[in-house]
N, C-alpha and C positions, 0 to 999 in steps of 0.2 A: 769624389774625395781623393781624386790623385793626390800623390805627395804630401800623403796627411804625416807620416811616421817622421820623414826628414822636416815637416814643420811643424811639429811637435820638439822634437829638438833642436830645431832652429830656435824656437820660444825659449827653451832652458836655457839655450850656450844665450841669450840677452838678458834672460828676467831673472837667474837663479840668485844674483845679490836681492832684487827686488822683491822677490815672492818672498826670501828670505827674510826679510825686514818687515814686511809688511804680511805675512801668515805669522813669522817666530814674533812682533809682538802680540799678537793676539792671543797664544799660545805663554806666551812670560807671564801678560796681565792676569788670564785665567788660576795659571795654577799660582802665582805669586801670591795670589788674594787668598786660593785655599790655604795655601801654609801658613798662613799669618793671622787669617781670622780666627782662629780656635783660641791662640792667644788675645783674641781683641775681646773674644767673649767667652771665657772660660769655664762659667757656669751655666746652666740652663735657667733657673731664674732670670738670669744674663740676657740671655737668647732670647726669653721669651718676653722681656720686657722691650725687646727692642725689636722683637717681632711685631707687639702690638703698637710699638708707635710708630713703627713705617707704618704697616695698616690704617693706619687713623689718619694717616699725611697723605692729603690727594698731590702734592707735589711728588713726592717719593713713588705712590704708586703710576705718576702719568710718566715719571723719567724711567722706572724701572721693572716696576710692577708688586704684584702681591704675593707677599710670602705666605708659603702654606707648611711652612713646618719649622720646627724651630731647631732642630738638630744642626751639627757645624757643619757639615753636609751641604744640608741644604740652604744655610745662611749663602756657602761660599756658592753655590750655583746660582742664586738668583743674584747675588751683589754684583758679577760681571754678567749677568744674562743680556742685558741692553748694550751694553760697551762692547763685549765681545763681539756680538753678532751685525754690530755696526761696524766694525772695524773690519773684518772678515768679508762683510758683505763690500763697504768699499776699496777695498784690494781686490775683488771677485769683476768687479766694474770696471777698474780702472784697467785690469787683468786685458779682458774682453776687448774694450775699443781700444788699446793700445796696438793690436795688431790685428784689429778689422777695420772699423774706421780712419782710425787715428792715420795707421798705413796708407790709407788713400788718401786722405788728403797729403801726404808728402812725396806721394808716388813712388814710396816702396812697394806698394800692392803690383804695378804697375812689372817693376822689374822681378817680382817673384813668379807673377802672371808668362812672362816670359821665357819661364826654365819649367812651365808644365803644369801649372798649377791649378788646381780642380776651383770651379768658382765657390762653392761651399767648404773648400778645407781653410781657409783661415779661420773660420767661426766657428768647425767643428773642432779645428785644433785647438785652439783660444778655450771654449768650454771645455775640452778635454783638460786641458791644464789650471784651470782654473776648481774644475773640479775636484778634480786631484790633487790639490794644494786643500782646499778646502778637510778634504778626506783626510787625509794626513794630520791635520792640523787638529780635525775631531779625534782623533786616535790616539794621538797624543795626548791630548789632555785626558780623554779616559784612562789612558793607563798611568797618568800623572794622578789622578784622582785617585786611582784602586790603590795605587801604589800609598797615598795617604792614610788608607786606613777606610777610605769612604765604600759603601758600598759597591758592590760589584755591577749589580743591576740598574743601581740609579746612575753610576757613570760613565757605563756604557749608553745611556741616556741621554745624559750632559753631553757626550761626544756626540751623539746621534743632531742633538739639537742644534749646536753651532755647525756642523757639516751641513745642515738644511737649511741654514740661515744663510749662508755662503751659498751654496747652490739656489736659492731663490733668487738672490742678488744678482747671479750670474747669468738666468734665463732673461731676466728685467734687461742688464747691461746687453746681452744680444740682440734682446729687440729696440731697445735704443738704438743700438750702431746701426743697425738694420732703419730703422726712420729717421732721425739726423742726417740731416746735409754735413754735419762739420763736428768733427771728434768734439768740442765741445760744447754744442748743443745736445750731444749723445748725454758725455757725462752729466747734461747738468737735466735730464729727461729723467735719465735714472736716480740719480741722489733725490732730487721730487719726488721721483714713483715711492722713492724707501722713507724719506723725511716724513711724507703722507701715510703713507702704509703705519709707519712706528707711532705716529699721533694718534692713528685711528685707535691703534695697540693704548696708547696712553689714555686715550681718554673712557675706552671702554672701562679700563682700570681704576681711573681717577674718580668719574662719575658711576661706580658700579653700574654700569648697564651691558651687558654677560653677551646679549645678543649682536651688540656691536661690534664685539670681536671676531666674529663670524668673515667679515668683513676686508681682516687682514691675515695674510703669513703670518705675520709677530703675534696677531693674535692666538692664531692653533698654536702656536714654538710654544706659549706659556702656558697653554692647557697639558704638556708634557710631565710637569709639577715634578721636576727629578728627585728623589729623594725623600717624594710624600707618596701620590697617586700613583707615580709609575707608569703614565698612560701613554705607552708609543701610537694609539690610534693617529691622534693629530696629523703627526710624524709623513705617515702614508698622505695625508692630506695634501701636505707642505712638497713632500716630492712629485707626486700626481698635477701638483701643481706648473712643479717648477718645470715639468717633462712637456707640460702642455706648451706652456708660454718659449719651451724650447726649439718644438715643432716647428709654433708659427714664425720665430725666426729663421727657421732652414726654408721656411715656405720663401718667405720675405727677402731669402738673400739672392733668390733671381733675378733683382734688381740691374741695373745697368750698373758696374763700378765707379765710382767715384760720386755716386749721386744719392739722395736720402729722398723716401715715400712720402714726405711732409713737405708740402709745396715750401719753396723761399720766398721771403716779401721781396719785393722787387724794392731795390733803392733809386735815391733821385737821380735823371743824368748830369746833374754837375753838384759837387760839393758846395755846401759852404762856408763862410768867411770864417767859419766856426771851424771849421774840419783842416786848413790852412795851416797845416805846421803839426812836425813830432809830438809835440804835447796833446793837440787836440786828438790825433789820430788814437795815442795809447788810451786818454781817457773814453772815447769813444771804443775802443775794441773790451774795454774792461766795465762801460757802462749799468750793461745788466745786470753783470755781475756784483758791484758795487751796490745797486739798487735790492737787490733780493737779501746781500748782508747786510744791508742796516734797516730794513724792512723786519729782518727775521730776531735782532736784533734789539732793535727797540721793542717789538714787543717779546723777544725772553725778559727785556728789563723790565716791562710790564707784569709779564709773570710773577716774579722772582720779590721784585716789591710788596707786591699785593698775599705774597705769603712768606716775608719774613719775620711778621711779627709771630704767628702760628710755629714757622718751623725752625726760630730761635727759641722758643718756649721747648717746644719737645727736645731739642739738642742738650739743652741747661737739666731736664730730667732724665739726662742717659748720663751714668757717671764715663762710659766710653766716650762720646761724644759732645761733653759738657765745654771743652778746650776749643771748640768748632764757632762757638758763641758766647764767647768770654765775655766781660771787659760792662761796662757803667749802659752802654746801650748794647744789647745782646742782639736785637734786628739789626743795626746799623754793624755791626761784626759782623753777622752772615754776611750782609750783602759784602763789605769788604774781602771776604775771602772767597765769593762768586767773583767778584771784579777780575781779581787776581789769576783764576783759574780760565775766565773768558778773554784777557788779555793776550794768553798763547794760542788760544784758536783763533783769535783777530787775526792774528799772525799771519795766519796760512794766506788770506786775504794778499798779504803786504808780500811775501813768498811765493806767491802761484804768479801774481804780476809780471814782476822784475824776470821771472824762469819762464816765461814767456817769450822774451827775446829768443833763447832758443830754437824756440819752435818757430820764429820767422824766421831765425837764420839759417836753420837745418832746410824748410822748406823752400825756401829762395826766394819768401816776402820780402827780407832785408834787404836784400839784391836790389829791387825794384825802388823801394823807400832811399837811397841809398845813390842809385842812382842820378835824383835830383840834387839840386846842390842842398845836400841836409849832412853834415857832418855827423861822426860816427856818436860822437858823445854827446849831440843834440839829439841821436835815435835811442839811444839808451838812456838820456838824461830822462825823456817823456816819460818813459813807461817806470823810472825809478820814481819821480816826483809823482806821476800818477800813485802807486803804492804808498807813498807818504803821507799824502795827500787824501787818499782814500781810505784807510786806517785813522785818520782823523777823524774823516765824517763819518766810519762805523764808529768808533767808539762816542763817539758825543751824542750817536744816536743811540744808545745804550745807553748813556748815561739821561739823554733825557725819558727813555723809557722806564727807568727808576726812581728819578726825580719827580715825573710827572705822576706816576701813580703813587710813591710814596706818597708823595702831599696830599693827593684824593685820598688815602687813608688813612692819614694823621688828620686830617684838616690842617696839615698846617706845610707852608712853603718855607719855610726856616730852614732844610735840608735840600732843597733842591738845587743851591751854587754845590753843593758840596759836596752832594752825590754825581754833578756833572765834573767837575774837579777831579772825584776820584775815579772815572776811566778816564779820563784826559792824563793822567799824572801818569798810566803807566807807557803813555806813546813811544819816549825813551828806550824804554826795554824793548816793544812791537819795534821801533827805527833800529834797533841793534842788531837785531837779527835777520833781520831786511836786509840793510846794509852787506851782512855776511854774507848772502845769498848773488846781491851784485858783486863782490869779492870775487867769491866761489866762480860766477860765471864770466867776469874777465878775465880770470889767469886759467881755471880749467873746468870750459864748459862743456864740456862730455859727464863728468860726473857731479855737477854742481846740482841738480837735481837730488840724486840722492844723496850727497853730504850734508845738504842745507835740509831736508828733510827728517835725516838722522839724528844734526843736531839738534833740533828744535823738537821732535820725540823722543830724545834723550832729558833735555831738558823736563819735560814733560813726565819723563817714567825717572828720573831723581827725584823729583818731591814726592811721588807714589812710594817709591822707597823707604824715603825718609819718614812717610806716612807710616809705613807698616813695618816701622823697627828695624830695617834692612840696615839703614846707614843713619849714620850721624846728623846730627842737624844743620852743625858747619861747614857739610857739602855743599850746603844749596847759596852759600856764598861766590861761586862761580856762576850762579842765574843773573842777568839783569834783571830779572822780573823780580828777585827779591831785594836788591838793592833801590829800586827808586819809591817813594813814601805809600803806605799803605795806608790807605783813605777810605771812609770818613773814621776818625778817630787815631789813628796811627800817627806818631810823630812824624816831623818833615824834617830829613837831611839834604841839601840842596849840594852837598857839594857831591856824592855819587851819582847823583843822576847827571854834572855836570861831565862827570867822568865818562860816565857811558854815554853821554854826547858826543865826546870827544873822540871815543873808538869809535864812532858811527861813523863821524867826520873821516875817521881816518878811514877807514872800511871802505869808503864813497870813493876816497881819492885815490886809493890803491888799483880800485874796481877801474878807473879811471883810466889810469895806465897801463892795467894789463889788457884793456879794450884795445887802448891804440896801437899795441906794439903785437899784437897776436891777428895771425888772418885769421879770416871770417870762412867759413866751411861748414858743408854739407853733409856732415858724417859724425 
């Protein structure tokens, strides 16, 4: 553990905007939601009506789970129980292989290694800090809660629970880094390990079967019942947990540096005619990745259809939530405003791409690509048209995962151009903010990462806002997501959406020239 204390704050003087943004939303969304739900349900009649028809919604229970008490309390602990300790958990991930894997493969490990560096202190540092963001973050919101009014006991509870969501997430992300060859087969080991872990949590809940929970983390978090049962047993479980799966990553990190426990497949020795050019290369480096969101994708569309007709009936009997499924078809309004809310997670899709080039050019892939005669905005054009291009085929793959099972539920395909239309239609808004993000990283790509990510969670925590009486409704006039047509049923303005075409356009060409006129650099 040499030089764990000076890399403990080597981690702070880079991460503290990022742990900042990514622990303080975690921390906004929780106590936002408590302040505001007491007025969303003022009564206990209230409460309890609306406790019995999440109850009765295996959608609601697989996304969130089951409420066990109807006090305001305990409304606001379970409404952010899943969102929270997802968010939490992947800042805890991303935390981890940013300066243990991530670092080798760019060969900063490399020069830290250099100045004395114990083999085990990046990953002990890394969880120490990850941790302890974690900590903080729970602490916060319990005295955010007491400070409500909410019980004492129960939220130091609520705090306890999201600190061990985070910390579970964090053992997971160590032994990712610890088996990946390559920082992002690490991330994408761990987001499975959680996507899986939180399903198993979902479906124990959705299909009442008690014993299945047994099975997951998320599972014991929700046996914790903050504000009903009271039960920290779990608690003990989930960190006993996380301690173990922590060990066998310090066992794991005797590995030789630079290299991951999970054998690599070996590729062909000669490319082909397909691999021949910037575009094939980006679409190939972003492959799987594309494959797994529109896999996941079509079938949420799948989901989502096959209980809109259920969970627009129950929305139309909440007088809180009766405005959620408005309008002459009350299923075909949900799913419009699912569309609308999955269009900014497409996003990250079209975002992670394009902020890609980064990390070839920090690492000195671009250097090599770069080398051949491939101009610079034929190397960036690829991986931008790939994110365009790929954002297309998620979204059309959502939209037929809704089409397709609407109409095996309707019996009827009369809705199936229209339901695919309607995530097609918000591409516009997913290209605008893309485009922003190529912006960002041709004129300043050091912090384009975090701007483009800020923006587009900003975006994302305005209509949360806007949702919970914070702000006005004519804020959300500066979103592309609300200006281009909200489908199936929502009028069509054709001339906003041509508008935010036209920033895109501009975005691209801007992106364009602050590429060629900026050198390329490793820092």
């Amino acid at each position: 553990m040499t030089g764990l204390f000076p890399f403990i704050h080597l981690i702070w003087r880079r991460d503290r905007l990022r742990l900042t943004i990514w622990y303080g939303l975690g921390v906004l969304l929780a106590v936002g939601v408590a302040a505001a739900i007491g007025a969303t349900y003022p009564t206990g009649a209230a409460r309890a009506e609306y406790a019995h028809e999440i109850n009765s919604s295996p959608a609601e229970l697989f996304m969130i789970g089951r409420i066990h008490a109807d006090s305001v309390a305990a409304l606001a602990a379970w409404r952010v129980q899943g969102l929270v300790a997802l968010i939490l958990g992947v800042a805890s991930v991303f935390t981890v292989i940013r300066h243990t894997r991530a670092a080798e493969d760019d060969g900063y490990r490399e020069f830290l290694g250099a100045a004395g560096l114990g083999r085990s202190t990046p990953l002990a540092g890394s969880v120490i800090v990850a941790g302890a963001a974690n900590l903080v973050a729970g602490a916060v919101i319990a005295i955010a809660y007491a400070a409500l009014g909410f019980p004492i006991g129960g939220s130091l509870l609520t705090g306890a629970q999201f600190f061990a969501a985070g910390a579970f997430m964090t053992s997971v992300g160590a032994v990712a880094a610890m088996l990946a060859a390559t920082s992002r087969g690490a991330t994408s080991l761990a987001v499975v390990a959680m996507s899986v872990f939180y399903a198993i949590r979902g479906t124990a809940d959705a299909a009442a079967i008690p014993a299945l929970g047994w099975a997951s983390p998320y599972g014991w978090l929700s046996w914790l019942q903050p504000y009903a049962a009271d039960d920290g047993r779990p608690l003990l479980m989930v960190i006993a947990f996380a301690g173990a799966v922590l060990a066998a990553a310090l066992r794991l990190s005797a590995r030789d540096i630079g290299a991951g426990l999970l054998p690599e497949r070996s590729g062909r020795s000669h490319a082909s005619a397909s691999l021949r050019g910037p575009m094939a290369l980006a679409f190939r480096l972003s492959r799987s990745s594309l494959i797994s969101w529109s896999l996941a994708l079509f079938a949420f569309g799948g989901l989502i259809a096959a209980l809109a007709e259920s969970t627009a009936r129950q929305l139309q009997e909440s007088d809180a939530l009766a405005g959620l499924a408005d309008g002459p078809e009350p299923a075909l309004s949900f799913i419009a405003l699912v569309v609308y809310v999955l269009a900014q997670v497409v996003t990250l899709f079209g975002v992670q791409t394009v902020l890609r080039l980064r990390q070839e050019e920090v690492s000195g892939r671009a250097e090599t690509v770069l080398a051949a005669p491939v101009s610079r905005l034929r190397w960036a054009g690829g991986a931008l048209l790939t994110a365009l291009a790929g954002t297309t085929v998620i979204q059309l793959s959502f939209g037929l995962g809704l089409g397709l099972t609407y109409a095996a539920s309707t019996s009827s395909t009369t809705e199936l151009p229209a339901l695919i239309a309607a995530t097609l239609v918000k591409l516009p808004a997913i290209w605008s903010v893309v485009g922003l993000a190529a912006l960002l990283y041709g004129f300043v790509p050091r912090i384009a990462a975090p701007v483009a990510y800020i923006a587009l969670g900003a975006l994302f925590l305005l209509e949360l806002l806007v949702e919970l009486g914070y702000l006005d409704s004519a804020v959300l006039a500066i979103s592309p997501y609300t200006q281009v047509p909200s489908l199936p049923g929502g009028p069509v303005d054709v001339l906003p959406t041509l508008v935010i075409l036209g920033v895109t356009a501009v975005f691209v060409a801007g992106a364009s020239i602050g590429l060629r006129r900026r050198d390329l650099t490793r820092v």
